[in-house]
N, C-alpha and C positions, 0 to 999 in steps of 0.2 A: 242333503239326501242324495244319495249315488244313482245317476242316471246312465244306463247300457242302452246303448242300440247299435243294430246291426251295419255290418258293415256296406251291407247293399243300399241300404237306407242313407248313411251317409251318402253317398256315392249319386244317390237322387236328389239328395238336398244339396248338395254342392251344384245340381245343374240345373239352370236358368229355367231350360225346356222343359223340365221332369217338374215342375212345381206341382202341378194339378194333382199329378200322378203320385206321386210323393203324398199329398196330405187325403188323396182317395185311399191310399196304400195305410197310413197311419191312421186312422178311420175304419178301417177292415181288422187292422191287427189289436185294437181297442175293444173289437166287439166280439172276438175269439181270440184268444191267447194261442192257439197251435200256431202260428206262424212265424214265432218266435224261435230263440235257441232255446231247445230242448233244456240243455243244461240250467237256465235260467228260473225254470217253472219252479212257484212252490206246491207245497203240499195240497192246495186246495185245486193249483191248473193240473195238476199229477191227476185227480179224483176226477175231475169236468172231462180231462181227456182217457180216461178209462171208459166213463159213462158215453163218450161221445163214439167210442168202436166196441160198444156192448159188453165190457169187461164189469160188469156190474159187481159180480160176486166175487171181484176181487178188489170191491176198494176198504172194503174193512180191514184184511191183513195189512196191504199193503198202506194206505193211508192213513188209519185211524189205530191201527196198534205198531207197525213200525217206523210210522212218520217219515218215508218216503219222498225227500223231491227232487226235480229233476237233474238234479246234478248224479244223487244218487243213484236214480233210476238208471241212468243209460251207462252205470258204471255196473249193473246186474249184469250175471254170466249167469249160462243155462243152466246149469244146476243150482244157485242159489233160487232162481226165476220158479223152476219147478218143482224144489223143494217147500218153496211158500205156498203156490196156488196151484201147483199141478197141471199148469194150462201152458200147451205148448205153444197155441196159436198167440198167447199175450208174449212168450218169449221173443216169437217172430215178429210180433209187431214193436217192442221195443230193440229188435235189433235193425230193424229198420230206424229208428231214432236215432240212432251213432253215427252214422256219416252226417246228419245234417250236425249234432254235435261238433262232430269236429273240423267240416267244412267253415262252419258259420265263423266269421270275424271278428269278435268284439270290439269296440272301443271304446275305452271308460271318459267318459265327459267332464266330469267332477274328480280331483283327488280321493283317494279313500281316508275315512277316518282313522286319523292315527291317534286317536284318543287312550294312553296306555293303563287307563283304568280299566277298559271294557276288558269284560272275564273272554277268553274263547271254550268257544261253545265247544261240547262236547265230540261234539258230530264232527265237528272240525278236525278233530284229532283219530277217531276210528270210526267207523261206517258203526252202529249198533241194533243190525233190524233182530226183530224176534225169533226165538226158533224154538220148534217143540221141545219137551224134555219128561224126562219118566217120571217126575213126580210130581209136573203141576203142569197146566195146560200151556202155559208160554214163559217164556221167559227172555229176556235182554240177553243177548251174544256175550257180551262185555262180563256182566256177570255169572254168566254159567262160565264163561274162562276160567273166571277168577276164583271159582266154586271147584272147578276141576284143578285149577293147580293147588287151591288150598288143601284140598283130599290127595294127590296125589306128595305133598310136603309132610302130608299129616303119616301120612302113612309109608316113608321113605327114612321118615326119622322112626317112627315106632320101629320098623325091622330094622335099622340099625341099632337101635337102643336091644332086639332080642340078640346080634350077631353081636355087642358088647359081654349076654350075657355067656355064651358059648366060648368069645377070647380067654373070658375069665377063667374058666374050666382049664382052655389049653395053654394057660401061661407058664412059661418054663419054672420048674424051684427054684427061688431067690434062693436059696442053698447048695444048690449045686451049679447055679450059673448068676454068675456076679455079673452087675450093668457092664452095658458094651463099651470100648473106650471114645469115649466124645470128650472134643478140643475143650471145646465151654464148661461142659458140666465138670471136668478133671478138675478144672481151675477155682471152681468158686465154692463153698460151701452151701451146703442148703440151710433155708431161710426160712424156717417154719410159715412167718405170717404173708410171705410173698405170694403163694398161691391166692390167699384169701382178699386180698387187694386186688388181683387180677380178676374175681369174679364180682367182686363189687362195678371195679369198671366195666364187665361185659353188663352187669344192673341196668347202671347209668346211662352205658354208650343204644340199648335194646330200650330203655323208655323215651331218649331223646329219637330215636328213629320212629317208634311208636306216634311219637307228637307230629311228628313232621309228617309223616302218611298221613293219618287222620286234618293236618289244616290244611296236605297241597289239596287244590279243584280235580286231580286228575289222578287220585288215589286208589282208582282199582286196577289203572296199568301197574304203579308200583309195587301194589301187592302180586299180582298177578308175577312182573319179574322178579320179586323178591324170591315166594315162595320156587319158581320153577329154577333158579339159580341155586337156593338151597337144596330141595330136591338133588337135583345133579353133584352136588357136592357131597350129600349123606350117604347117596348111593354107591358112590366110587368110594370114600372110607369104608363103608360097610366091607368090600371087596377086599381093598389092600389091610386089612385088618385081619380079617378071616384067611388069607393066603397066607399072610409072613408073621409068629408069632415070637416080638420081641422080647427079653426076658425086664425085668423092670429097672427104671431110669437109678433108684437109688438101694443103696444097702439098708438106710434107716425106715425099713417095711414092715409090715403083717399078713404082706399078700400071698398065698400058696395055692395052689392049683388044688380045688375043690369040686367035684362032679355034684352036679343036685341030683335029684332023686329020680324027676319026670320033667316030662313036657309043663306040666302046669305049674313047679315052681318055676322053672325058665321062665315063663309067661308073666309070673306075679312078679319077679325081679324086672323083667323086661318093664313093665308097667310102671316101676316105680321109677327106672332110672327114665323112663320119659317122662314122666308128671315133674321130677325135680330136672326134668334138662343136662340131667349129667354134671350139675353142680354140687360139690363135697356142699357148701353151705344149705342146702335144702335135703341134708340127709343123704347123700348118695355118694355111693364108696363105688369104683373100677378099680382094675390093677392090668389091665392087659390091652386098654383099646389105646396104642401108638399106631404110627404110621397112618394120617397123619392126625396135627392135634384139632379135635372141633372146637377147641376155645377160640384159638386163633380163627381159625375161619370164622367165627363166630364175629372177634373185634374188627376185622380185616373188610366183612363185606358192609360191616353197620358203618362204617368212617368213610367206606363208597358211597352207600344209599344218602347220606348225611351230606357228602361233598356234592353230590351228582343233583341231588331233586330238594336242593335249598338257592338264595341269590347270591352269585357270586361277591356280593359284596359283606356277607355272613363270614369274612376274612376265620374272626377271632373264634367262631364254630368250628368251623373247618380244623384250623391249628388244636383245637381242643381236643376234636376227636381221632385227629391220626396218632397224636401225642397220646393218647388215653391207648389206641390201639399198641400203641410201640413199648409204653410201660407195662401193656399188660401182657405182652410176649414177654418182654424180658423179667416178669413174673414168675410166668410158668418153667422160667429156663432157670429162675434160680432158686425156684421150692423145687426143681427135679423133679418136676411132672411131664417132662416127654425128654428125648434127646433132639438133640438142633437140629437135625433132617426134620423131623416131624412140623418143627416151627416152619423150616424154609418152604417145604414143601407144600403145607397150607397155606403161607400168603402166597405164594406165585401160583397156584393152583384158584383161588379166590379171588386173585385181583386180576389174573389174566382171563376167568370166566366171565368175572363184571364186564371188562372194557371190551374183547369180545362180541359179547351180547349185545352192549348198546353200540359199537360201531355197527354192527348190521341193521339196530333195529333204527338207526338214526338213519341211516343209509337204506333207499327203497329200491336201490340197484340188485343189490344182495337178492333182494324174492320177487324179483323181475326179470333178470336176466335169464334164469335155468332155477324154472319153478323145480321139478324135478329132482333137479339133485341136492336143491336145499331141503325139500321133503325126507330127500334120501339120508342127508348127514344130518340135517338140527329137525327131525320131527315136532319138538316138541318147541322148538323158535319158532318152526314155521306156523304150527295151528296158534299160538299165544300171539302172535305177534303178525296175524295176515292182516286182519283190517285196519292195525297201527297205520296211519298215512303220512305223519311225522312227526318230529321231533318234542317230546314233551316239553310246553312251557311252563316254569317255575312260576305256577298262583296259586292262590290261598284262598280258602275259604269253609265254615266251620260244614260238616255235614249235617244233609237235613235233619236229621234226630234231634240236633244240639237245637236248630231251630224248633222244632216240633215241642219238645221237653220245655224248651221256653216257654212256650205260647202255651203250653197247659197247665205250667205252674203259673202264670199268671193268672189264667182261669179262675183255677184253685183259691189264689190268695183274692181275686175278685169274691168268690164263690165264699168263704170265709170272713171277708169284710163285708158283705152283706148280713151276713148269718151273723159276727160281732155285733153290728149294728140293734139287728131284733133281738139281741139276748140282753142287749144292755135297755134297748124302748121299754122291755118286758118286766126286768127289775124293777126298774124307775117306777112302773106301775104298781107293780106289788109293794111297792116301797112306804109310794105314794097313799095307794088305798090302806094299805095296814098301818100307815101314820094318822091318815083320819079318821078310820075307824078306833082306834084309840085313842084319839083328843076326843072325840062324841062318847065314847064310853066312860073318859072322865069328864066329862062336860054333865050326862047322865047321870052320873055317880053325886057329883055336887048337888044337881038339882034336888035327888031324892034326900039328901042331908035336908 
């Protein structure tokens, strides 16, 4: 077990003369915890010294719904402070906590446990205290992120998928403007079933990413960067789509430039090509959304998520899914579903937002040095990614549900082999009584012979 004491403390125990004094000192720090490092307190000394400067009405937010101790505490700034309890005087008193904080000395007496089973804890990796929200009285930081970037992903794709359906409209006549000349596509013939291959492996490469979020321990940062990386990418196609309208990759088409009627058939097209993902295999026909292609970004960022938040020693994954990513560009390039700017432009575009994102989010320099201008240029890195403290480690483990769903079908099947049991005691009696009431019925029968 890991034993801290203060550096002053040492420093008495090291002197002959201080003994007395030293074990009177150790004695006093035994029977109140305030004379300790701040940072050291847990959640219960957090509560004892709330209650000991009359902050009473603030230990239920603070210790009992966002589990607060004192490492965290003295890392509160005045707006988080009075955002929770609106008390300014508790501000001041824990901003008087921070010098002795970072005054105070440590020195670790024992090794730390390098035992590489233990899971790290959550807290370890982002601060997550409660904060109000519009539709239910509190809620975890961590997951209202992850609630706002999945709404903000959810709804970045939908208007792209209606500015799909508006391209459609302004697509030039395959009839009077033949595809543009590109290197690649001049040279190869198109391949009917090659498209169809490429959407199977965007299937495969979207369920194995699927699996790997759900068993890491630390699967709401990932979704959190997933969706806010996709975001930014649907929105900037929606854009270069709608600005520059290319005429189509191939001659062998049915595509022509069709106005709907109103607003609300755009709307019911819009819908479909989002519920099918803009996949021909789920029923869904475009002819005008190039520049650039979202299949490729589609394979490009799943072979990142796949490479990035699995164990490097997952070698033959890895190789699978850049390999699955790089056949299924070269899919799309030889059914003649985009011209090659479109492909190049979506992987440099996708793998340099990936790598990007996580140098700064791995790097604490980045929203440290010039809060301000990182507000200014990444709004949406900086709110996703404030209370991030470091670098996500690669563990596993199933989410509570999977646990939860267990333990209630076991119930279940308890709850059921009991209920087995008295259906079969219950026959057995009926069985029983209706056999010997029928041997005494003939047993009667004989007598009266």
């Amino acid at each position: 077990m890991n034993r801290s004491i203060e550096y002053s403390q040492v420093l008495q125990l090291s002197d002959p003369l201080s003994s007395s004094s030293s074990s009177s000192a150790s004695s006093s720090s035994s029977s109140t915890t305030f004379y300790t490092n701040p940072v050291l307190w847990t959640i219960d000394q957090v509560e004892e010294w709330l209650k000991a400067n009359n902050f009473d009405d603030c230990v239920d937010i603070l210790c009992h719904q966002s589990h607060i101790d004192g490492k965290r505490l003295v890392k509160l700034n005045q707006n988080e402070v009075l955002s929770l309890t609106n008390n300014k005087q508790l501000w001041l008193k824990i901003k008087s906590l921070k010098p002795k904080s970072e005054q105070s000395m440590v020195i670790q007496l024992e090794p730390p446990n390098t035992n590489c089973q233990r899971y790290t804890s959550s807290n370890e990796i982002e601060d997550q205290p409660f904060t109000h929200c519009c539709f239910v009285t509190s809620i975890r930081s961590d997951r209202k992120k992850t609630l706002l970037a999945f709404l903000l992903a959810f709804m970045t794709i939908l208007f792209s998928s209606f500015i799909i359906t508006i391209v459609d409209e302004r697509i030039p006549d395959p009839k009077r403007f033949p595809p543009l000349p590109d290197l690649i596509l001049d040279n190869i013939q198109p391949i009917s079933w090659a498209f169809a291959v490429t959407e199977k492996l965007i299937l495969i490469e979207m369920t194995t990413l699927i699996i790997v979020i759900l068993a890491h321990r630390h699967r709401m940062i990932i979704l959190r960067r997933l969706f806010t990386i996709t975001a930014s990418l649907y929105f900037l196609r929606s854009i270069t789509m709608v600005l520059t309208s290319l005429p189509v990759a191939t001659t062998d088409t049915d595509c022509e430039p069709k106005k709907l009627i109103n607003f609300e058939a755009r709307l019911k097209k819009a819908t479909m090509i989002f519920l099918g993902q803009g996949l021909s295999s789920f029923g869904v026909k475009t002819c005008g959304d190039y520049l650039y292609s979202g299949h490729t970004c589609t394979l490009v960022l799943a072979a990142h998520f796949i490479s990035e938040y699995t164990p490097r020693s997952c070698q033959l994954l890895h190789y699978l899914s850049w390999m699955s990513a790089l056949v299924g560009m070269l899919g799309i390039l030889a059914g003649h579903q985009h011209y090659s700017i479109d492909i190049i432009i979506a992987w440099v575009l996708s793998s340099r937002l990936f790598i990007y994102y996580h140098t700064m989010a791995n790097n604490r320099t980045f929203l440290q040095t010039n809060t301000s201008r990182m507000w200014f240029w990444f709004p949406l890195f900086s709110y996703f990614e404030e209370n991030v403290k470091t670098a996500i480690p690669n563990e596993y483990c199933l989410p509570n549900f999977v646990y939860e769903s267990r333990a209630m079908i076991n119930n279940w099947m308890e709850s059921i082999r009991y209920s087995v049991y008295w259906v079969i005691l219950f026959l057995f009696i009926v069985i029983t009584y209706s056999f010997s009431f029928s041997k005494k019925m003939n047993f009667s029968s004989i007598i009266e012979r």
